[in-house]
TIPAPA-124955 format. One record per residue (C-alpha): residue number from 1; residue in one letter; chain; x, y, z. Coordinates in nm, 4 decimals. Example, Ala and Ser with C-alpha at 12.3 -4.5 7.8 and 13.67 -1.06 7.14 Angstrom:
REM TIPAPA-124955
+-----+-----+-------+----------+----------+----------+
!   n ! res ! chain !        X !        Y !        Z !
+-----+-----+-------+----------+----------+----------+
!   1 !   a !     A !   1.2300 !  -0.4500 !   0.7800 !
!   2 !   s !     A !   1.3670 !  -0.1060 !   0.7140 !
+-----+-----+-------+----------+----------+----------+
***
This chain:
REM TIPAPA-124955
+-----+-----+-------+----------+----------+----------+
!   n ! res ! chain !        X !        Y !        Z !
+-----+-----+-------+----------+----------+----------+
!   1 !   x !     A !   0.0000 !   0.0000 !   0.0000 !
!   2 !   x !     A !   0.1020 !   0.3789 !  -0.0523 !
!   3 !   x !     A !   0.0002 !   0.6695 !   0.0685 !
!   4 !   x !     A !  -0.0180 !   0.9856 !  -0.1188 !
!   5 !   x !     A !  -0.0362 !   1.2944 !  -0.0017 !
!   6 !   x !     A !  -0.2852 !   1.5762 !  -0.2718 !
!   7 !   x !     A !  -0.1976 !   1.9648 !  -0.1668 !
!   8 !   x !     A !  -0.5592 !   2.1805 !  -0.2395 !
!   9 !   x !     A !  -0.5476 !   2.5246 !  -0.3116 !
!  10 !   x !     A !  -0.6429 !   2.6650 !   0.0395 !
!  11 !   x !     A !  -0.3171 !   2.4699 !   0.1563 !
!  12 !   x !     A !  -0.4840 !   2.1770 !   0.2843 !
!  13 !   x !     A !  -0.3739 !   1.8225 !   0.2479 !
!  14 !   x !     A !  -0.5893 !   1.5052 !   0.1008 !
!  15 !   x !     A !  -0.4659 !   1.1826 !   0.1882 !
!  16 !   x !     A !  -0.5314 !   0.8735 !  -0.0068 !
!  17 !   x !     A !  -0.4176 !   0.5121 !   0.0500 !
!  18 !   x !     A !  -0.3436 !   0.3510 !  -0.3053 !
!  19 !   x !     A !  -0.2907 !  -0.0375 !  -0.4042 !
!  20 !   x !     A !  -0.3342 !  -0.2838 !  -0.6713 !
!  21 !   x !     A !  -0.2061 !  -0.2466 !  -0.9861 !
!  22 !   x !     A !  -0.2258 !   0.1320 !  -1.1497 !
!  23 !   x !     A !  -0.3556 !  -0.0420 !  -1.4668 !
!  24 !   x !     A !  -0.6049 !  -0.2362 !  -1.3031 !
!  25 !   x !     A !  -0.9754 !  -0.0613 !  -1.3348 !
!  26 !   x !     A !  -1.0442 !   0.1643 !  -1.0080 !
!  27 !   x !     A !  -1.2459 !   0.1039 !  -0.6870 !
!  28 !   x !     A !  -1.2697 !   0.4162 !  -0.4504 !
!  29 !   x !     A !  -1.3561 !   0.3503 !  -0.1242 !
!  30 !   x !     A !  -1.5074 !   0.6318 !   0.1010 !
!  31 !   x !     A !  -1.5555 !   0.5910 !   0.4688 !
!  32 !   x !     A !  -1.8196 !   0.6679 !   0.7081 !
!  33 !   x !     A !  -1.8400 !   1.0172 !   0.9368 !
!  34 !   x !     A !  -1.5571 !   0.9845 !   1.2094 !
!  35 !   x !     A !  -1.3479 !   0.6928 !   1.0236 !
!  36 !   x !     A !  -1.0637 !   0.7345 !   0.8163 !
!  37 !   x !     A !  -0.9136 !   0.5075 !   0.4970 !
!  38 !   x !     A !  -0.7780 !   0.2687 !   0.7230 !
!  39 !   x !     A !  -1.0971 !   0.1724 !   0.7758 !
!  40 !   x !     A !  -1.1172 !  -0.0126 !   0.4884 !
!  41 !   x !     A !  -0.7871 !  -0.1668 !   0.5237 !
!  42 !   x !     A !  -0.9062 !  -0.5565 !   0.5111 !
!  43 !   x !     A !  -1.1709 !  -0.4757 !   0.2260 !
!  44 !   x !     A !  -0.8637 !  -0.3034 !   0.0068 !
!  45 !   x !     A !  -0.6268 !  -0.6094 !  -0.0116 !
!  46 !   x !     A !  -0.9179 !  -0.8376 !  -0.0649 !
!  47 !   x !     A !  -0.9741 !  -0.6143 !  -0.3684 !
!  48 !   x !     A !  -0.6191 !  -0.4864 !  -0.4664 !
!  49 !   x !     A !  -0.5829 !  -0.8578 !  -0.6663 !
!  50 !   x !     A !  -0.8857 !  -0.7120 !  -0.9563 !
!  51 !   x !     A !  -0.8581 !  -0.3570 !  -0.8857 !
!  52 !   x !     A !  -0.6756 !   0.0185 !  -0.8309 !
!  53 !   x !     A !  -0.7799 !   0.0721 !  -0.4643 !
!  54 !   x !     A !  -0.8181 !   0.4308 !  -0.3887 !
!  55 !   x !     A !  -0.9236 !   0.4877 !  -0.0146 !
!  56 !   x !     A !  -0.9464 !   0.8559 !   0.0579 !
!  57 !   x !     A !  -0.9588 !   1.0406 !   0.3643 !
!  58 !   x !     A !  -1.2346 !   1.2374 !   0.4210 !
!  59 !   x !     A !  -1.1710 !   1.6249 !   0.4627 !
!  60 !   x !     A !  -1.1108 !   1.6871 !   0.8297 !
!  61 !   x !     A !  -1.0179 !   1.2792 !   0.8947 !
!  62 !   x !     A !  -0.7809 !   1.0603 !   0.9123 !
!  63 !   x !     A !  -0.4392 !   1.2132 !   0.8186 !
!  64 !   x !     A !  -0.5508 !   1.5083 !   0.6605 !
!  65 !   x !     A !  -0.4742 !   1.8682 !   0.7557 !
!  66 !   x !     A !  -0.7895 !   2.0075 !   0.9351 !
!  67 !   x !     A !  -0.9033 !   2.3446 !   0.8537 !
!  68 !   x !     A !  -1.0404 !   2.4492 !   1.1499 !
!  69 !   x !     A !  -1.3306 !   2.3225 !   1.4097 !
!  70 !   x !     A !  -1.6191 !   2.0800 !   1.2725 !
!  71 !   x !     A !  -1.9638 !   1.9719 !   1.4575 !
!  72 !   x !     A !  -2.2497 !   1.7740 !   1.3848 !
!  73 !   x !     A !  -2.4676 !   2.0800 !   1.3814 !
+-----+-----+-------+----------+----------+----------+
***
């Protein structure tokens, strides 16, 4: 697995957890409020054999940069 780092204009950081073979068709994989990629850790190698696993972090989760203070309201 690798993890990529995407800079966004405002400065801010995207992080994305890539496997399988670049070739391979793609699968993105987007996790639930207050998880992160690694959530899908066990799903993304059962995958990674038939697909390009892209697992992103969510912005304001996981190991992105936060851009300040977030509630459910």
């Amino acid at each position: 697995m690798e993890v990529r780092e995407v800079p966004l204009a405002d400065g801010l950081v995207i992080s994305c957890q890539l496997s399988g073979d670049p070739d391979s068709p793609a699968m993105v994989l987007l996790h639930a409020l207050g998880e992160q990629a690694a959530t899908w850790d066990e799903v993304a190698a059962r995958f990674a054999t038939r697909f390009r696993i892209v697992a992103l972090d969510l912005r304001g989760h996981g190991a992105n940069t936060w851009p300040g203070m977030y509630s459910f309201t």
